[in-house]
N, C-alpha and C positions, 0 to 999 in steps of 0.2 A: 662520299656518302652513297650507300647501296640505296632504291626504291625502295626498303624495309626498313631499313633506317630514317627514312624521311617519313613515312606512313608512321613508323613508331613515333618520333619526334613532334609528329603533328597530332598525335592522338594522347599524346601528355600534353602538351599547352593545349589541348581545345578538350578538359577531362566531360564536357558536355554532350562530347560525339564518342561512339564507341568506335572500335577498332575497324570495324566491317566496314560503318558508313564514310570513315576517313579511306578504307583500299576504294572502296566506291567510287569517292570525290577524288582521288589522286588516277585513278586508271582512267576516269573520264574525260580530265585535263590532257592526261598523255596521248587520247587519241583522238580527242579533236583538235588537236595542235598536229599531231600524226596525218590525221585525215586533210586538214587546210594543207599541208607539206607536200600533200600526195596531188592536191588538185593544183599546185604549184603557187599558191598565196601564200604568203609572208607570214610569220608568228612574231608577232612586237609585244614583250612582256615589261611595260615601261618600268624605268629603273633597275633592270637585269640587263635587255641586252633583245637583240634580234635573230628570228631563225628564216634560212630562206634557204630556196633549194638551186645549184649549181649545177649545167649540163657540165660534162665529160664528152669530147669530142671524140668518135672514134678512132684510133692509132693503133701503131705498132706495136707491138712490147717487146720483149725478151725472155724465156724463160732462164734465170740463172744458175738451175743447173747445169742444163747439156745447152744454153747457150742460143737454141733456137728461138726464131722469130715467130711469135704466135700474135693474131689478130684481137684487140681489145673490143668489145662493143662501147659502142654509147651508153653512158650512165647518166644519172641525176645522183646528187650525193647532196646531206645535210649542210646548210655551214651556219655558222653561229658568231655574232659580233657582240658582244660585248659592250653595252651602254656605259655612259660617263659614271654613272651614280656607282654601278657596279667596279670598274676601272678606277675610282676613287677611293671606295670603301678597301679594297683590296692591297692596295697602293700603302692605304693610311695601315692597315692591319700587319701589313709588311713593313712598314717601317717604326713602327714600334716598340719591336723587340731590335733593332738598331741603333735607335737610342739611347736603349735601356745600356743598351749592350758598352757602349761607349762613357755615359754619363758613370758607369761602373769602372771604367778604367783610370 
């Protein structure tokens, strides 16, 4: 699902909001979740799942064409876990069509 795709989505079940004040509502979410990520706080969106931010030590690397050793910096990177509700819902939706699939045979 694209960001215009959910902004659409959300702007048909909610026919009370137009389309502008749903990009509104959805670019505000993403960057005060963006912003908390940045000042290195946690995003807990209960029943989805957790965002928190990862250092990256700096190291060596490699480049794989010609093979040389080039120097990585230090980074921070998103990471994202996945809550039970979420891991459950997902779970049950995939297994589904598994036993559609089999009670057919």
């Amino acid at each position: 699902m694209t960001r215009s795709e959910l902004i659409a989505g959300l702007a048909e079940d909610n026919p009370h909001l137009t389309v502008a004040d749903v990009e509104r509502i959805v670019a505000a979410l993403f960057d005060e979740m963006t912003s908390a990520l940045a000042r290195g706080e946690r995003v807990e969106l209960r029943g989805f799942g957790a965002f928190t931010v990862k250092r990256r030590q700096a190291r060596a690397g490699r480049n794989p064409r010609t093979g040389e050793t080039v120097d990585v910096a230090q980074k921070s990177v998103p990471f994202f876990k996945a809550g039970k509700e979420l891991r459950e819902r997902i779970n049950k939706t995939a297994a589904a069509p598994a036993a559609k699939k089999k009670t057919a045979e």
